[in-house]
Phi, psi and omega in degrees: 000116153343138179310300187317312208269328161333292179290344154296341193264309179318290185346307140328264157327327212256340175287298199301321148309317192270002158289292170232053141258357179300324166262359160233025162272064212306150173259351187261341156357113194255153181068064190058029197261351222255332170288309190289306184306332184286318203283296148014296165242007197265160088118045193197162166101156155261018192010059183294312213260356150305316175308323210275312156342309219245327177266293175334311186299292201299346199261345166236051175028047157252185188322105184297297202277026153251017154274335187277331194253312158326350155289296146014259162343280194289043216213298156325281178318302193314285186318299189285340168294327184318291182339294192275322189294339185261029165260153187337310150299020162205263163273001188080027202220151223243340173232168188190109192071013177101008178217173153306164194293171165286335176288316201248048160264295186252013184113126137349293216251336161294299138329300182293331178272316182321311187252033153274336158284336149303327216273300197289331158329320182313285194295339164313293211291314174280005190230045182292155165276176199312306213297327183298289221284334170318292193296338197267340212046070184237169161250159191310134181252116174328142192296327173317317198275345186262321175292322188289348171284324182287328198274295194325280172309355177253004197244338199254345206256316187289227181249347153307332169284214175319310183291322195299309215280350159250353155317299185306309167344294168290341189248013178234047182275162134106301217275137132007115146245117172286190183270359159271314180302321192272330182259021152299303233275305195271336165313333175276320186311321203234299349163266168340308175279333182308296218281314174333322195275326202291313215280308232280298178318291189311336207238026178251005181253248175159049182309147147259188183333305181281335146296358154275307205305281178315347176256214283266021124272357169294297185317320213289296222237331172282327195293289169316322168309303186293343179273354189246042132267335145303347131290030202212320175242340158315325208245341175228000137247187184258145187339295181322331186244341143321296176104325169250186175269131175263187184085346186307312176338296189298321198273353174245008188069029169271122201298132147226175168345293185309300200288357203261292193248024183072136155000286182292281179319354182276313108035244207281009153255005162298274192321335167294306173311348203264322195279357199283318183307307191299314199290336192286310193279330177280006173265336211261351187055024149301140183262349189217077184205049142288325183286334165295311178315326177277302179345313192293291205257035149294304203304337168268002190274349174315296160318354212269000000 
């Protein structure tokens, strides 16, 4: 696939995601909160794991629009761990997508529901009834297809996941991590909803084994990738080009990639995890999983 078309294809998609969520994100939400949430997840991100969604779907043909709400979904879910991890009572931080953080735009206690009402919004979304998939104009999305979507993303989200991966995260501020202990930390922190979204996409289809089996160690080997290139630009770029603050890790003591195994090796173990993803999509016998394959390597080309 060509760069041009690739990137007409991000393009595209990333309008069509940010389309609904503008329509399933209520702005009538009350005493504001409909305000916080939308600033919270709209008009902002690099919405890797919708993309990852939404090319998983395409690459075992499968349902677009229940991959449009399952792009959603994870999206959601992403925007509300943001919310909360950069409130005071965690990391503490002030900036986020290039604006203030949500807590101090709207408030402590306003932040903290924005993203408890996202999170739940996510499962809303995947579980409409007949009258919803009506109004949106779609057809009723199987009851089967909607548990197995709930389960994924709650099992990626919950505390074997994400949440399991910044409890480790909070309790590893001063300390010492070799490098199986920082990626357990992070395959759950960052690394689970990555490969959810990938898994979330396949199951809007109908792969067979050896085509799951390769998507979840691609999602797998993608996930950790973007977190150890992300400790790769905490350190080498500047806020302004982030979009947060960088350098935070280091000013909280926090163990990463850089600090555990240097810079150059941090480096050249992006670049492995990128070549690990690939050997993974060439395992799965998809015949059309070029767009996971560029994916793969924007998400590591960052560094470079």
């Amino acid at each position: 696939m060509k760069a041009d078309d690739f990137d007409l294809w991000m393009r595209q998609e990333l309008h069509t995601v940010e389309l609904a969520l503008q329509r399933w994100v209520p702005l009538e939400a009350p005493a504001g909160l409909g305000q916080a949430m939308r600033y919270g997840v709209l008009d902002g991100g690099k919405r890797l794991r919708p993309l990852l969604v939404l090319a998983a779907c395409e690459a075992v043909a499968g349902l677009k629009c229940a991959a449009l709400r399952a792009a959603v979904a994870v999206e959601l879910i992403h925007a509300y761990s943001l919310v909360h991890d950069d409130m005071p009572c965690m990391d503490n931080d002030v900036l986020r997508r290039g604006k203030p953080t949500v807590h101090v735009q709207h408030g402590e206690a306003q932040a903290m529901l924005a993203g408890d009402a996202m999170q739940a919004l996510a499962f809303e979304v995947l579980t409409p009834d007949a009258a919803a998939s009506a109004s949106a104009g779609e057809p009723p999305l199987p009851d089967g297809l909607q548990a197995r979507l709930c389960r994924l993303l709650s099992r990626a989200a919950g505390h074997a996941g994400m949440a399991g991966g910044q409890a480790i995260d909070l309790a590893s501020v001063g300390r010492p991590l070799d490098e199986a202990a920082l990626c357990d930390m992070h395959r759950r922190k960052t690394g689970a909803l990555l490969q959810a979204s990938v898994m979330m996409g396949a199951a809007c289809g109908e792969p067979d084994d050896r085509a799951l089996a390769g998507l979840s160690d691609y999602g797998a080997a993608i996930g950790l990738a973007f977190q150890v290139v992300d400790d790769i630009l905490d350190c080498t770029q500047a806020s302004e080009t982030l979009g947060k603050t960088a350098g935070k890790d280091l000013d909280h003591n926090k163990p990463t990639y850089v600090s555990v195994l240097g810079l150059e090796p941090a480096r050249a173990y992006a670049d492995a995890l990128r070549d690990e993803a690939q050997a993974a999509l060439a395992r799965s016998g998809l015949r059309d999983a070029a767009r996971l394959s560029l994916l793969a390597d924007r998400v590591v080309e960052r560094h470079h």
